[in-house]
N, C-alpha and C positions, 0 to 999 in steps of 0.2 A: 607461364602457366596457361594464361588462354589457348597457346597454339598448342599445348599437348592437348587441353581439351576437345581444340578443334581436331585432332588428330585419333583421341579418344574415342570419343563418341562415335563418329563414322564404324571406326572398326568392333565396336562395341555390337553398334547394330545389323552390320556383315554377319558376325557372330551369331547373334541370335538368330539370321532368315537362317544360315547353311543349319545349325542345328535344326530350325523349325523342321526344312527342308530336308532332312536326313530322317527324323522322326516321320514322318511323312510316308517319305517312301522307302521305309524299313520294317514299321509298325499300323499304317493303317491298310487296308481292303484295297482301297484304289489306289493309293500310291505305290503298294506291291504290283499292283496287275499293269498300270503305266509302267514299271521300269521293267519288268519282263523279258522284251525285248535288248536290253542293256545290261542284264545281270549274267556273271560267267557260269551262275550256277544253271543256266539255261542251253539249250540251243536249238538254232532253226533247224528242223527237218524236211520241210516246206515251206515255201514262200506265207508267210504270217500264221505256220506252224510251230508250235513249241511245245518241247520235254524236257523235263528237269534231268540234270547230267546223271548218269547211273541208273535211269528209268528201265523196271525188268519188264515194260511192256513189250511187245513184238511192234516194230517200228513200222514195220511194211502193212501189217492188221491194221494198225492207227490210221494208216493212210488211205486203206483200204477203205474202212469206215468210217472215213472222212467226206472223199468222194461219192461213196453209195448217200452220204445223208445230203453233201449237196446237190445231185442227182433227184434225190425224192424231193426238194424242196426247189429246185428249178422247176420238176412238174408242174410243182403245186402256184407258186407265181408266175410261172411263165418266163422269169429268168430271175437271174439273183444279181442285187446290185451292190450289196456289202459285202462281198469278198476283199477289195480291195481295203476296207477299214475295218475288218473284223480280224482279230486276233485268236487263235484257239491253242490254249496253254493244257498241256495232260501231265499229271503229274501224279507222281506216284509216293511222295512225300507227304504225310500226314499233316504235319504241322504245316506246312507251308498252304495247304488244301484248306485245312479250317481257317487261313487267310483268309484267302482269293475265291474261295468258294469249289464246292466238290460237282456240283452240277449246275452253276448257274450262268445267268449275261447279264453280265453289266453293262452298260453307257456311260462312258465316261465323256467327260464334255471339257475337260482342260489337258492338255494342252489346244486337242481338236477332240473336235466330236469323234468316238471310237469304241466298236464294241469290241467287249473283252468274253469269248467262252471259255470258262475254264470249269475242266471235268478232272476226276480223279479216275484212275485204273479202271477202277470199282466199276465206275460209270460209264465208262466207254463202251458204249456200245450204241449199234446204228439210231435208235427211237430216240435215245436219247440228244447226241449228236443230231439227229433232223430236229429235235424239237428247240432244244436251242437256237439252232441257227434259223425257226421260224423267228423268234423270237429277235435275233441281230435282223434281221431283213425287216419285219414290223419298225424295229427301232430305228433304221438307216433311213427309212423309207419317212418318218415323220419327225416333225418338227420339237424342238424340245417343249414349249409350250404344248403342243398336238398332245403329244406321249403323256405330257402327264392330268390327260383330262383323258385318257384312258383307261378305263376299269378294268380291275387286273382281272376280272372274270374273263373277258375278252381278251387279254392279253394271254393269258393260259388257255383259255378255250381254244384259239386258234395256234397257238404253241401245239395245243395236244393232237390236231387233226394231222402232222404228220409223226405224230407217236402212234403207231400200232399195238401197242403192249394190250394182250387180252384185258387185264383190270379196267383199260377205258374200251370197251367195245359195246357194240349197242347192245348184245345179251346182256351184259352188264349192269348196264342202264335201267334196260324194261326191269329185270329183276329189282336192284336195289334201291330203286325210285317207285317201284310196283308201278313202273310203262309213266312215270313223270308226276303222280300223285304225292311224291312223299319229295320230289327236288327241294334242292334250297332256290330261294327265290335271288335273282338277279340283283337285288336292292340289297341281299346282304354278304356279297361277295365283292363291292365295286371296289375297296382298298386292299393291301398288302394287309394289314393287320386282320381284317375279317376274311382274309381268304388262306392264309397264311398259319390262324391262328388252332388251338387245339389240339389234338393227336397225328397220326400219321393219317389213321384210319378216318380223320375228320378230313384230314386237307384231300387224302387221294377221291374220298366221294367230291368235294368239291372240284377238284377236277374233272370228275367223271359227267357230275351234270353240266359245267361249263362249256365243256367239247362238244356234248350232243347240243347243247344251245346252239353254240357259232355254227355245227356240220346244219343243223335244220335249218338257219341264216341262209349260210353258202347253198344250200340246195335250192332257196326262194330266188334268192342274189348273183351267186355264183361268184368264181374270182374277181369277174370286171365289176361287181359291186361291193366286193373288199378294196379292189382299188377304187375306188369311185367316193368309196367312204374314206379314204387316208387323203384324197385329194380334198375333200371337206374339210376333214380336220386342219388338214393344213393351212385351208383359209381361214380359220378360224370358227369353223361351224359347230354345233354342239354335238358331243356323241350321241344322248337319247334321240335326238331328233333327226339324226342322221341313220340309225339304227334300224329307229322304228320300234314297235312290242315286241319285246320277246317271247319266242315261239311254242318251245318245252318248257321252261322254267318257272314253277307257280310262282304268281304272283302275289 
């Protein structure tokens, strides 16, 4: 009796991780976007490119503007150092999108630290594409600690500097801020939940004044003082203080 127990129980608890471990990565956000690479409903079309099998995208356009967004966004750092750990999954399956997400990047940080861009059809297209992968390059570039003492105001603001789309442009701005009198104020955009939260028409203003924040930033600072401030952060420096006041954004 004891040696089936001891025979039992071992296999009992096998059981339960491979189950855990299949729910995992069948059913939740990150464990879909980690096995990506591994799943036959996939395939690479570039080196840490992926489309879901039977995708009616134009294969050659995806690739097309793939490269024109890492192009705008090599300008914009001066080179791009998360290609080799960033993953871009396009998909054109619905269910599988409301996963992994239709426009967004994740960090994943098990098994290794890795970002995951994954857009749907819909989405594909170049602003979008550049803004993400601002977004993987921010995240490649800092330390898990760093990122998450990161306000996602800043992390979308500098996302949106290489999105072109007119809705964020400074006519934009002057008008719907009446030229920065009417912004949200920086102190209430610093989490995902206040930045995130409300209508479409709430989140795209807050976008809109985030951008012109970080672009008046970069205009004082410039790149070498976006890098200068990740290298802070990475020592463990504080953002407000590494920032400074911000510029447009009432306070």
């Amino acid at each position: 009796m004891k040696a089936k127990k001891k025979i039992i129980i071992p296999a009992a608890v096998i059981l339960l991780l491979l189950i855990a471990a299949g729910c995992f990565f069948q059913f939740t956000g990150s464990g879909y976007r980690i096995s990506v690479p591994f799943r036959s409903g996939f395939r690479e079309i570039a080196p840490n490119v992926y489309i879901n099998k039977g995708n009616a995208g134009d294969q050659d356009e995806i690739l097309s503007l793939i490269e024109a967004a890492k192009e705008r966004d090599t300008a914009f750092y001066g080179s791009l150092q998360c290609l080799d750990d960033t993953v871009i999954v396009i998909c054109d399956d619905a269910k599988i999108s409301a996963k992994i997400g239709e426009k967004d990047t994740t960090t994943e940080w098990f098994p290794v630290k890795r970002n995951f861009i994954c857009v749907s059809n819909e989405y594909c297209i170049l602003d979008i594409l550049a803004h993400e992968l601002t977004h993987a390059e921010l995240h490649y570039r800092l330390s898990l600690k760093a990122l998450r003492n990161v306000p996602t105001w800043f992390n979308e603001g500098l996302a949106t500097q290489n999105d072109y789309r007119e809705q964020y442009s400074s006519e934009q701005w002057e008008q719907q801020t009446e030229n920065g009198r009417l912004a949200v104020p920086t102190g209430d955009m610093d989490t995902g939940a206040e930045f995130y939260a409300g209508t479409a028409e709430d989140r795209r203003f807050r976008y809109l004044c985030a951008k012109h924040e970080v672009a008046a930033w970069l205009e004082v600072h410039s790149v070498q003082g976006l890098l200068d401030l990740i290298d802070g952060l990475n020592a463990g420096g504080d953002f407000d203080a590494l920032y400074g006041t911000p510029l447009t954004v009432a306070q």
